[in-house]
N, C-alpha and C positions, 0 to 999 in steps of 0.2 A: 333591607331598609325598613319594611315596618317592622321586624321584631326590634330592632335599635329604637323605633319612635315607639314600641310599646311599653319596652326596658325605659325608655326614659320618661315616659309618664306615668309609671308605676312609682316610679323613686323621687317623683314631684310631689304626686298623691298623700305617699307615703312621708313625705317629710311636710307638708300641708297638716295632716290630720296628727300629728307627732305636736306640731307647734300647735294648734288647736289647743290638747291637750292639757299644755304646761300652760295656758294662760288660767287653769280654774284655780283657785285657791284650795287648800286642804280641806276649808269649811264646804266649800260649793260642791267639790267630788264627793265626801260623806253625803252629803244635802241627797247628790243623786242617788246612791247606794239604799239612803233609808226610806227614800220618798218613793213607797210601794206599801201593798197591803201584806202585812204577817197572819199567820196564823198560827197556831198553838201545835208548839213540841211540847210543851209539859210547862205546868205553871206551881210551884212552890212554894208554900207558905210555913216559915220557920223552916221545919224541915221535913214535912208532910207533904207530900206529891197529892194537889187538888184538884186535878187538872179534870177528872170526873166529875167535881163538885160544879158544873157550873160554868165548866171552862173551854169544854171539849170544840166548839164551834166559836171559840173566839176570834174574833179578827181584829186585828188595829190597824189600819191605813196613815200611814203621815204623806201628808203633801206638802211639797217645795216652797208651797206658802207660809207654812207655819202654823195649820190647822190640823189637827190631827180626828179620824172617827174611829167608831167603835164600834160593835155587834157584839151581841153577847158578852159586855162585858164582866158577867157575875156582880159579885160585892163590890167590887173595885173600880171599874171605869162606867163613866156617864157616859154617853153617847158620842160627847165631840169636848172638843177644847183645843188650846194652844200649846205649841212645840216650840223650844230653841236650843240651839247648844249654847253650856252657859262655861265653858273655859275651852283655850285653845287648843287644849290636846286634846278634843273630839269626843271625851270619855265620861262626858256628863250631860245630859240634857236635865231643859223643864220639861215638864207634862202638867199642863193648866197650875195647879197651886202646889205639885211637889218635886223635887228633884230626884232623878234615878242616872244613878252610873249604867255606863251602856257598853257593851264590846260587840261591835257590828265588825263581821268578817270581812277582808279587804275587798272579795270579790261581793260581797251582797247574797251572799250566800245564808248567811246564821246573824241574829239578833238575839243579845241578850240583856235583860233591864233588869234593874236591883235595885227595890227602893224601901223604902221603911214607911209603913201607914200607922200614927199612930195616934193619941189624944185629937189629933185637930182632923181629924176625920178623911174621906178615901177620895180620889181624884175626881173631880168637877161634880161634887153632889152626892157621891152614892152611900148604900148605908154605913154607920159607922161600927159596924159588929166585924172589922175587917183588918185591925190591929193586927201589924207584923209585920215581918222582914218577908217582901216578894221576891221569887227571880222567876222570871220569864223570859222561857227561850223559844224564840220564834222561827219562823223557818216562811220562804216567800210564799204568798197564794201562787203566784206563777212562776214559777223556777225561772223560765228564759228573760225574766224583766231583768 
């Protein structure tokens, strides 16, 4: 008798948190996936690995609000600014005044951003000696988030 009343509130549970689930939107599950802090797998500039130059203690945090911070960001990131996804297929955001394509792993595992810095200078302020095609591949501060 309680293994049937345990069996049957397993399969409650489990159909509870199943429907949970399916109520987020595709934008709100990404939302959660990228709203953690990254840190520097290697950062790219044209096609020169700079990741030494400035880059090696980088972090970028985005939070679920639409703020994003920075540490160490080199030439390139100011300290904080604004995030959003800016088309439905999930594979572009803003970052304060530029847009970077993005391919965040389904599981939140790897981030990657691609943007181009070029005449109108480098995200929210920093210096403009920073012209180029970036890719930045991030990896989480905390693996288990």
């Amino acid at each position: 008798m309680l293994f049937r009343f345990r069996l049957f509130l397993f399969f409650v549970l489990l159909i509870i948190s199943c429907a949970e689930e399916d109520t987020l939107t595709p934008e709100e599950k990404a939302t959660i996936l990228i709203s953690k802090t990254w840190v520097t797998g290697s950062v790219i500039l044209d096609t020169e690995d700079i990741t030494d130059f400035g880059y090696r203690d980088f972090e970028l945090t985005f939070e679920p609000n639409g703020q994003w911070l920075a540490v160490n960001g080199g030439d390139v990131f100011g300290n904080s600014g604004t995030w959003e996804f800016v088309n439905k297929q999930l594979t572009s955001i803003r970052l304060s005044d530029i847009t970077a394509s993005i391919n965040l792993n389904p599981q939140g595992r790897t981030l990657q951003l691609q943007f181009l810095l070029s005449g109108e200078g480098p995200i929210n302020g920093r210096q403009s000696s920073t012209t180029g095609e970036y890719s930045l591949y991030l990896l989480p501060k905390y693996p288990d988030e």
